[in-house]
N, C-alpha and C positions, 0 to 999 in steps of 0.2 A: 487279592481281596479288592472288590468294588470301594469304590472310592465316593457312593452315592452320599448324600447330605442326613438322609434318614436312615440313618445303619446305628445298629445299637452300643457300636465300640465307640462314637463320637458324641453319641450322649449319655454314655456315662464319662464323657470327661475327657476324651480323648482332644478334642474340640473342635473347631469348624474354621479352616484355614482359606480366608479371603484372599488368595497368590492367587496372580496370573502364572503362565510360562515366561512370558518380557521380564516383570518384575523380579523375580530369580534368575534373570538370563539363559533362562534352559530355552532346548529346541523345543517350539511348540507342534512338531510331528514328533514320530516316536525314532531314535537316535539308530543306526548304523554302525556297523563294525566300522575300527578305525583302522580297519589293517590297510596295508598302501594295495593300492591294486595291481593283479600280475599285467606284467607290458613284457618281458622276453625271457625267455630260457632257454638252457644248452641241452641237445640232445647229443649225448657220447656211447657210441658204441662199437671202439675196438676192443678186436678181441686175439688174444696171444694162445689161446687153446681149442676147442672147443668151439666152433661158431653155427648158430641157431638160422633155422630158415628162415624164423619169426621175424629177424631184426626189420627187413624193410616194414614188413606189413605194420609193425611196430611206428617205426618213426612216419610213415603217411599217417597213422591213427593220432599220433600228438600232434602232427603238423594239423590236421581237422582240429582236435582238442581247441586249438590257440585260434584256427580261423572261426571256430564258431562261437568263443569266450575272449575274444579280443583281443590275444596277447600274441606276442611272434615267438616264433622255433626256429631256434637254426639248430645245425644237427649236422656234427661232425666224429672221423675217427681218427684226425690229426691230434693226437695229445701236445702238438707244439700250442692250443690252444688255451692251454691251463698255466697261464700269467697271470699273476696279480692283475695286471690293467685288465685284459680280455675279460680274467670272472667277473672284473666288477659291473657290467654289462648287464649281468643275468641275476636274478631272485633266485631262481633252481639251479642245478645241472642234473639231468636224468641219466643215471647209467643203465643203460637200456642192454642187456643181457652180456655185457662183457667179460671178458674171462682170459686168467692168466696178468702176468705182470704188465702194465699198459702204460705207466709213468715212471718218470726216471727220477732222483732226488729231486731235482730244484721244481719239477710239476707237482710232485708231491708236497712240499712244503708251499707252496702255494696255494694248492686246494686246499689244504688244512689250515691255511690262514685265512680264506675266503669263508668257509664251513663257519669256524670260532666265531669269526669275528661278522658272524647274519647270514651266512649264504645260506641256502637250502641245497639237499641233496637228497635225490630219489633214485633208489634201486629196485631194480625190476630185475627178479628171476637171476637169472646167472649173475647179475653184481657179485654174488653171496660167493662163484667161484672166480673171484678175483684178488690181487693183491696180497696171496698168503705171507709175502715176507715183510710187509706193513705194518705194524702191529694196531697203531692207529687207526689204521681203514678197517680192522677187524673190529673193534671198538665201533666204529662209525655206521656200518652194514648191520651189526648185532650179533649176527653169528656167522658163522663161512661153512659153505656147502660140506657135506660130509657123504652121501650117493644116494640115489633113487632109486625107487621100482621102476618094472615097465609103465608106461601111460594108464590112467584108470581112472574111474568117474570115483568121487569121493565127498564126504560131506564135509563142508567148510563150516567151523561155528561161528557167529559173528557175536564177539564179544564186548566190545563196545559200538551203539548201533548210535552213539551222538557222534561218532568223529564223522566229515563234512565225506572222507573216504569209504566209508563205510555204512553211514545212516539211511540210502534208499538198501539196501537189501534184506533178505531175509532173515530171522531168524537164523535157520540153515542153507545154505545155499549149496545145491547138489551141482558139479559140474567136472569135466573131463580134463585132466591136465597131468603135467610132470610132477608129482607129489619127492618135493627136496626131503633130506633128514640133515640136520646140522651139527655139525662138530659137540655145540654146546646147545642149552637150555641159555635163552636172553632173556626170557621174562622176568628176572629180578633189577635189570636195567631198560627195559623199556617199557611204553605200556603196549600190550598185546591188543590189537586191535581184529582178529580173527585166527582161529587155530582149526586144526584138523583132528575129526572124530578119527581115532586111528582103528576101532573097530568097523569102519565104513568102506576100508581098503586092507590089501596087502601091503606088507611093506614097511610100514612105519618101524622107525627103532628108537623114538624116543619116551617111550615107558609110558604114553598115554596123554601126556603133556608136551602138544606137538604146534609149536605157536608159526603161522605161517607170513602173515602182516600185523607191521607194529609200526612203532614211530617212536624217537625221544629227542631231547633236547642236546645239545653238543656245542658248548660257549654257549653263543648267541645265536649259532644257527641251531636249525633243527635237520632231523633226518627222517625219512619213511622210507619201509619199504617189504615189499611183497614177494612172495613165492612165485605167485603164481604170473601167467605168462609167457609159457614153454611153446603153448601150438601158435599155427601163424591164427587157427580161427579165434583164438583170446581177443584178438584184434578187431574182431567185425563185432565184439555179443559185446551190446551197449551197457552191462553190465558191470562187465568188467572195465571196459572203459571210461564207464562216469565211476567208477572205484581210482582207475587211475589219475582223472583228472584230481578228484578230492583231494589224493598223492600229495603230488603236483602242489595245488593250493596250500594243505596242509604244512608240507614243508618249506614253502614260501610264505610262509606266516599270512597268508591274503583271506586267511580265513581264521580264528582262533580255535584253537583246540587243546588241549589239556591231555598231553603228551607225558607225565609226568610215571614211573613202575605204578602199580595199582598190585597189591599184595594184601591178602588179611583180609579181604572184605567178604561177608556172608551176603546172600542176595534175598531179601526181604519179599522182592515180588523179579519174578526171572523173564516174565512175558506167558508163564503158561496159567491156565487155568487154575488145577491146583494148587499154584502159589496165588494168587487175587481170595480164593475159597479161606484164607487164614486173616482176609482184613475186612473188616466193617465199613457199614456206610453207618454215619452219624447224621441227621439232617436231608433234605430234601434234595433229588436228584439224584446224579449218580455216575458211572463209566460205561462206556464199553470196550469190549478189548478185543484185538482186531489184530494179527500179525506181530503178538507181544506188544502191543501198546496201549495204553488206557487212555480212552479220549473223553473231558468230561463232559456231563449235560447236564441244563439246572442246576438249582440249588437256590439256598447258597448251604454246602454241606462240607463233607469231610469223609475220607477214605481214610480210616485209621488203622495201626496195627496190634490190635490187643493183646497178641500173645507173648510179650515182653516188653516192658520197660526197659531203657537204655541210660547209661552213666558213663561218662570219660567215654564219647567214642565220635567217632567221623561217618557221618550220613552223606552218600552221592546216590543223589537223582539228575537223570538226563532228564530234559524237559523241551516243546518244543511249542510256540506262540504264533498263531497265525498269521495274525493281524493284530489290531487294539485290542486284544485280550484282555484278561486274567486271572490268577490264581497263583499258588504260591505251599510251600513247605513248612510245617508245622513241627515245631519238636518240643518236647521238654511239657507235658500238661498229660494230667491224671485223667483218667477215664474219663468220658465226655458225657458217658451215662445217655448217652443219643441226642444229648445238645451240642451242635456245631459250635455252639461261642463260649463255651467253659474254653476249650482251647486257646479262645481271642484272651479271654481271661487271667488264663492259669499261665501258658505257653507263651511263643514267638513265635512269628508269622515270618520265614523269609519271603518276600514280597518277588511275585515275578508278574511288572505291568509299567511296561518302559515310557508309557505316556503321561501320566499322572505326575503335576504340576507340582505337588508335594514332594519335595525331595526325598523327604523319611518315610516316603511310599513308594518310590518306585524300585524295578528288578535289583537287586541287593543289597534293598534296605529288609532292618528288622521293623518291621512295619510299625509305624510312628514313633518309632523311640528311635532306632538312629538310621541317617543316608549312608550308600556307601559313597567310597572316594571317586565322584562322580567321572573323573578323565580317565582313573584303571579301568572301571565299567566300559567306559563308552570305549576305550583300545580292548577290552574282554568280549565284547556282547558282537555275538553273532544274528544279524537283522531276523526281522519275525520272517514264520517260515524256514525257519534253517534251528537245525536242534544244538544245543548250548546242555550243559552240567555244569550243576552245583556242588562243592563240597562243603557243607557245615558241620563244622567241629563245636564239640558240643563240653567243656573239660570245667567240671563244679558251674561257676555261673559265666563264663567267656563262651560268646559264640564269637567263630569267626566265619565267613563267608567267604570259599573259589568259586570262580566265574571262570570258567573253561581253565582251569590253572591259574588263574591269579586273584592272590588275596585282595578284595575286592571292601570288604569290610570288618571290625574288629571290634565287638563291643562287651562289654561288663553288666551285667541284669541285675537288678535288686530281686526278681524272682527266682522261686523256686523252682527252677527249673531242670538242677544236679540229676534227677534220675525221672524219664519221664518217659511217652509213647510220641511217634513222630508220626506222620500221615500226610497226604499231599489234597487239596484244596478243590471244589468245582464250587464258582464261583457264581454260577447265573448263568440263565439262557443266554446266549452269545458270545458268552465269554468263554469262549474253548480255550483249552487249552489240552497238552497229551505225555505221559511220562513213561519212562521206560525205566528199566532197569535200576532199581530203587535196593542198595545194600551198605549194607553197613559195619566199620571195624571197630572191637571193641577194643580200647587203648588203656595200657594198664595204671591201675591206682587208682582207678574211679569208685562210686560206691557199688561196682556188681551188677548183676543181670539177675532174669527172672529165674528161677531155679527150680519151682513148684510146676510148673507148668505142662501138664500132659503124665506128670507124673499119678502113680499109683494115690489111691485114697482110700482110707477105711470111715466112718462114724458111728455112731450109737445108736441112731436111729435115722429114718427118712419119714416124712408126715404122711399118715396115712392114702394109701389111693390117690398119691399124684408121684409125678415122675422127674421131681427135683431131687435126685442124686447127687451122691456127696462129689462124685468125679464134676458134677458140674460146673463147682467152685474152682476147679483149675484148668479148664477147657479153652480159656482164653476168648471166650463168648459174655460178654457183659449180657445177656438176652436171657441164660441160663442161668442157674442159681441150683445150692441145696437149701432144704427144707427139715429140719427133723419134726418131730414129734411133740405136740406144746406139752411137755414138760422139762421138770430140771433133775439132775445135770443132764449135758447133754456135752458130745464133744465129736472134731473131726480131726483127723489125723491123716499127715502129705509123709509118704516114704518121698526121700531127693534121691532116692536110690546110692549113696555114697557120704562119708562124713564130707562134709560143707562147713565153710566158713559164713554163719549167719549175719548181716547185717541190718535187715529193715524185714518186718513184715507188715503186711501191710492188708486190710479188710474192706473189703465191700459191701454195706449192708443192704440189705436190703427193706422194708418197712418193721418188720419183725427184727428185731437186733439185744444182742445181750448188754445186759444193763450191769453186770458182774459177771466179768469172767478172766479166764488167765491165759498168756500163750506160754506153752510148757516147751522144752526141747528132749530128746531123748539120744544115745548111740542104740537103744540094744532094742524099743520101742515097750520097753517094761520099765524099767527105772528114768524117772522123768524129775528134770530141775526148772520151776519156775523162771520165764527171763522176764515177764512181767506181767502186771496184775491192775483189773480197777475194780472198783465198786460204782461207779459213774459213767458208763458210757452210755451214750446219749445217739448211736447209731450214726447214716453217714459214713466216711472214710475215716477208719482210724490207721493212720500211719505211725507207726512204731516202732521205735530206734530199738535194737536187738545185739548185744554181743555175746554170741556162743559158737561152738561148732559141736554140730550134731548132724545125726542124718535123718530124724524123723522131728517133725514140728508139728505139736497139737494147739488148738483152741480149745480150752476147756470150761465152759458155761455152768455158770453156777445158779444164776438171776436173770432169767428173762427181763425185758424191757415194754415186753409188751403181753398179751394173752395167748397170742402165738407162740408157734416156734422158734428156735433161734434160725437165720434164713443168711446165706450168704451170697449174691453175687461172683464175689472172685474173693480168694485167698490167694495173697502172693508173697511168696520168700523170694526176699532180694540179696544175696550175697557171691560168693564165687567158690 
């Protein structure tokens, strides 16, 4: 969010912070990764089985890597090299398509004490048939080869497109190589960072769920590593070789990245068209979306998701900042009703905007209510122009904020913010910003999800000769509305298609709203128990605490409010 003098969250009270950068001893440019810079790593590749034609063309391709990125390669197949003293030399060591047993005990415990205790380690391609009688290295690699098809062009999906290995490429990336199949499934220990459409080749045996590059954490060091890299041309197509480099950085921590299994998350917007088609723009400006990526322009507005409210759960957006940007992630605020700043209002702003002298404004603050811990940040935050994820966990009123994997900030809200819609920011002309992959887990004990939504609807009536339909009230379209007929009674009724645990339902009115009416629950959609009742409603959002389970929930209107019909917006059952 703009930091401008004449913004309307600073004069209702937010206030107007006479700071320099000197005065709070912040950097008055916008801050850098704190990770140390690569200066050398080991390239290893003996091999005791099995040896690839690739290998040279391999190690000239990293030895380029380091003379064109500034760091040195040496690149050996003497394992007399894996000393405690020698590793400590190197950030990485690359195991570049080795195979079979290649270390003897005391090499072994010493990589493994190098690894724990910071090293980095990168596998490429045959690593995976290495060191079966290791059981650590198997651990370390993720999974260990299991056999291949013949060679075949196939499609790669790229599953997380912020890690530094992975973020120039495609969506899908169709390309020719030796397609592994592995012993075991790793994705509940690492995070998968691209996997294989196995309808796109022959071959595959792992049931559809076929992860081919990933990375995780091991002690203190970290690991990545990749399937692919079988032909010697993987070496020349710069594709794959600024994937390798990413590697490389990744696992030498020279770059931050959020390495951490990633399980349970639903994807809110996936980069395709039909997922962007399920979220609104509130306010002026807007996206465009471009190779799965949403870049903003104008504003100052908001890309929100109206077809469910979220409780007890964990939001990750990758997100990437050019330059002096900004904008920023929204959670926890009720319909916006097309005003961008009910959210400033209602919700919290995770703030992404690294220059802004205000500390409880910049990239991992909750914008002006709290900073994050400014030294994890600045060791978290990967420079503008290079893409960073957020995770915010969102559990009753506790937001916390990851910055590439590290909790970064940790604060307690006086708002209401337990169950709410989340959305991601375009700030104003200049201030670009671009996000990807926007999804979310729902974590148990919260107050529920939307339940109404898309579901079936019956009413009493629709107002004559217009085409506000009662399904409009659950379309997740704040834009649309039903309408009945101005008389009384009047009622609409949501099959949840299943008995549900009811907690919150919650109304949208629209200027027409009922002035008396009841929300009923039903199992059998004929025998119906009052769960609450007014004589006084005065239209607006009425949110209302609900304890039943049932499978069908009415409004049933007794007393118009106005000359109208009774008119809804959105109808929404919140429970599980």
């Amino acid at each position: 969010m703009t930091h401008d003098l004449n913004r309307r969250a600073v004069l209702r009270g937010i206030g107007v912070l006479g700071i320099t950068a000197g005065a709070l001893n912040l950097p008055a440019t916008m801050p850098t990764a704190a990770a140390a810079p690569l200066t050398r790593i080991l390239v290893f590749s003996k091999t005791a089985g099995f040896r690839h034609d690739s290998i040279p063309a391999g190690i000239a391709a990293i030895r380029q890597l380091g003379a064109d990125n500034g760091f040195a390669v040496d690149a050996t197949e003497d394992a007399a090299a894996f000393t405690t003293q020698n590793l400590a030399r190197y950030q990485a060591v690359v195991w570049l398509s080795t195979t079979g047993n290649v270390l003897d005990a005391a090499q072994q415990a010493a990589f493994e004490s190098y690894v724990t205790g910071g090293g980095g380690y990168v596998g490429v391609h045959a690593a995976a048939d290495t060191e079966y009688d290791w059981p650590w290295y198997g651990q370390l690699v993720g999974a260990w080869f299991a056999s291949h098809p013949n060679q075949q062009q196939a499609s790669v999906v790229i599953e997380d497109r912020a890690n530094a290995s992975t973020s120039h490429l495609p969506a899908v990336w169709s390309r020719f190589d030796e397609w592994y199949n592995y012993r075991t499934n790793p994705r509940a220990a690492v995070k998968v960072l691209a996997s294989l459409d196995e309808s796109s080749y022959s071959g595959g045996s792992m049931n559809g769920d076929h992860p081919i590059t990933w990375c995780h954490d091991v002690g203190a060091g970290r690991a990545w590593y990749t399937g692919l890299g079988h032909t010697t041309e993987s070496y020349s197509d710069p594709r794959f070789t600024r994937m390798l480099l990413g590697g490389i950085r990744v696992a030498s921590r020279a770059v931050a990245a959020d390495c951490r299994p990633e399980t349970g998350y639903t994807r809110l917007f996936d980069g395709t068209q039909a997922s962007l088609d399920r979220w609104r723009q509130a306010g002026p400006g807007g996206f465009t979306l471009t190779d799965g990526t949403l870049t903003s322009f104008g504003g100052m507005g908001l890309l929100w998701y109206p077809v469910e409210q979220f409780g007890d759960y964990s939001l990750k957006v990758d997100w990437l900042m050019p330059g002096d940007d900004n904008g920023g992630v929204f959670i926890g605020f009720p319909d916006p009703q097309g005003d961008p700043w009910r959210p400033v209002d209602a919700g919290h702003e995770i703030q992404i905007d690294a220059s802004d002298a205000d500390p409880s404004r910049t990239t991992g603050s909750v914008y002006s209510f709290q900073a994050p811990d400014t030294a994890l940040r600045q060791q978290a935050l990967n420079p503008p122009g290079s893409w960073n994820s957020y995770e915010i966990g969102v559990h009753g009123q506790r937001v916390e904020v990851w910055l590439n994997g590290v909790q970064i900030n940790d604060y307690t809200s006086a708002r209401a913010i337990a169950l709410g819609h989340v959305g991601v920011q375009n700030d104003g002309d200049g201030m670009d910003i671009s996000y990807r992959d926007i999804r979310v887990r729902r974590d148990s004990g919260g107050p529920g999800r939307e339940l109404a939504r898309g579901r079936p609807v019956t009413v009493s009536s629709v107002e004559s000769g217009s085409p506000h339909a009662g399904a409009n009230a659950v379309d997740g379209n704040p834009g649309t509305r039903w309408s009945s007929a101005f008389s009384d009674p009047q009622w609409i009724t949501v099959d949840l298609g299943e008995t549900r645990r009811i907690e919150r339902v919650r109304l949208s009115w629209e200027a027409a709203y009922g002035r008396a009416y009841e929300i009923q629950t039903s199992a059998d959609d004929t025998t119906w128990q009052t769960a609450y009742a007014t004589t006084t409603g005065d239209g607006g959002t009425d949110d209302v605490a609900v304890s039943a389970t049932a499978r069908y929930v009415r409004v049933h209107g007794t007393q118009r409010g106005t000359p109208w019909g009774y008119s809804l917006w959105e109808l929404s059952v919140i429970g599980s």
